[in-house]
N, C-alpha and C positions, 0 to 999 in steps of 0.2 A: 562749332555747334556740338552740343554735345548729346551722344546717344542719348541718353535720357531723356531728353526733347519729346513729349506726347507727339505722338507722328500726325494728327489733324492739326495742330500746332507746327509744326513743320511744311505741313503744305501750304499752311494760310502764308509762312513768311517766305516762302519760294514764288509764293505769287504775288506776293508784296513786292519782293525784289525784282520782279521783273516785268518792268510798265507794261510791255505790249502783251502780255500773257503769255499763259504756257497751257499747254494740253496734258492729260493724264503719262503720255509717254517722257514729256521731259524730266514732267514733277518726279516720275519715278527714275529716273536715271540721277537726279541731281540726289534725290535720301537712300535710296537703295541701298549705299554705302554705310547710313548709319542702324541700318534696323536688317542686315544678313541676318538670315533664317527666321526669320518670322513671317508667319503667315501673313497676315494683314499688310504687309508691303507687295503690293502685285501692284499690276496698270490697271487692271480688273479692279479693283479694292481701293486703288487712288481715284478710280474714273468716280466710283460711288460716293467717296468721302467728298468729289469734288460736285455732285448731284445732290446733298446732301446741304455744303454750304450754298449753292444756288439755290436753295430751298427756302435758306432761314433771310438772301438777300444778303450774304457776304460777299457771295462774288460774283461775276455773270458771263453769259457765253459771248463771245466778241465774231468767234467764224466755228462754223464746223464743215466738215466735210467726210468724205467716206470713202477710207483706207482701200486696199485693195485687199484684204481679208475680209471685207466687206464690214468691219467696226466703221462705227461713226465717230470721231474724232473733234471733239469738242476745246477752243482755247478759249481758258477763264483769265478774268483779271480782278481784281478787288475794287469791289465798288466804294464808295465814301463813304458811306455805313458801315462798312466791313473793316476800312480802316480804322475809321473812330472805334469801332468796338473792340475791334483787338487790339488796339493801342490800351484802351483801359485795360481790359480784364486777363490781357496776353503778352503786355506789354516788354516783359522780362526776357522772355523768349524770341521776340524780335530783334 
């Protein structure tokens, strides 16, 4: 994977990759590594980009529940429209 990777592009194929979903804390542990010292990589800043595609109906919430810092913790997976679309228009980066 290479840094260069658009990081909302990164989280769709992190969720791609992993059927039973992921929550904002995996997603950022598994890129974290490509995007050191940028802002926009937080759990914070993944939770949103991933509230953001459950928005447009790329992906959706499967469980949540609530951490004991008292966050609510959301796991997303990618719906079939989310696939089909990113397959067209992202397809390179998957």
């Amino acid at each position: 994977m290479a840094a260069t990777m658009p990081m909302r592009f990164n989280i769709i194929k992190q969720i791609i990759d992993s059927p039973d979903g992921l929550n904002p804390q995996q997603v950022y542990e598994r890129i974290s590594p490509y995007y050191k010292g940028e802002k926009q990589c937080s759990e914070k800043e993944i939770d949103a980009q991933l509230m953001s595609l459950k928005g447009t109906g790329l992906v959706e919430i499967t469980n949540t529940i609530e951490r004991s810092d008292g966050f609510l913790e959301s796991t997303y997976v990618i719906t079939a429209y989310g696939r089909e679309r990113s397959q067209k228009y992202i397809g390179e980066y998957l």
